[in-house]
VOPABA-842904 format. One record per residue (C-alpha): residue in one letter; x, y, z. Coordinates in steps of 0.5 Angstrom, whole numbers, plus 500, padded with zeros to 3 digits. Example, Ala and Ser with C-alpha at 12.3 -4.5 7.8 and 13.67 -1.06 7.14 Angstrom:
# residues 2
a525491516s527498514
# end
This chain:
# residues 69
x307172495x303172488x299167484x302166477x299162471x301159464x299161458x300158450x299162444x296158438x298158431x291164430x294169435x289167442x293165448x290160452x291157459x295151460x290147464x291141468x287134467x281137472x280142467x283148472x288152470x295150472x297155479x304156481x306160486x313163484x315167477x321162477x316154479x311157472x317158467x320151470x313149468x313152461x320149460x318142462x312142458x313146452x321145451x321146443x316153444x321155450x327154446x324157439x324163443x332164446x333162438x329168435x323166435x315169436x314168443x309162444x309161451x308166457x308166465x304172469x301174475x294173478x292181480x288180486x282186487x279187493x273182491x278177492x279173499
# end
């Protein structure tokens, strides 16, 4: 199982982390929880998206190396 994060993209092209009130990026551990998560905080800018509109928000998953624990 994956860890998946949330990501913005600001008016200048750069993405960015959705963070929560720690600081920290927000963690979710399915596809479908991140783009709930999407949907609940960013509805205008998810529903542009199913209308034609640039894509503004995304959900990915966390690559673990062999560094990681």
């Amino acid at each position: 199982m994956g860890i998946y994060r949330i990501q913005t993209q600001e008016e200048n092209g750069l993405w960015h982390d959705v963070k929560g009130s720690d600081g920290k990026p927000l963690l979710f551990e399915s596809m479908e929880q991140a783009h709930a998560a999407l949907d609940q905080m960013f509805p205008v800018l998810v529903k542009m998206q199913h209308y034609g509109g640039t894509k503004r928000t995304r959900a990915y998953e966390v690559l673990k190396d062999d560094d990681d624990k």
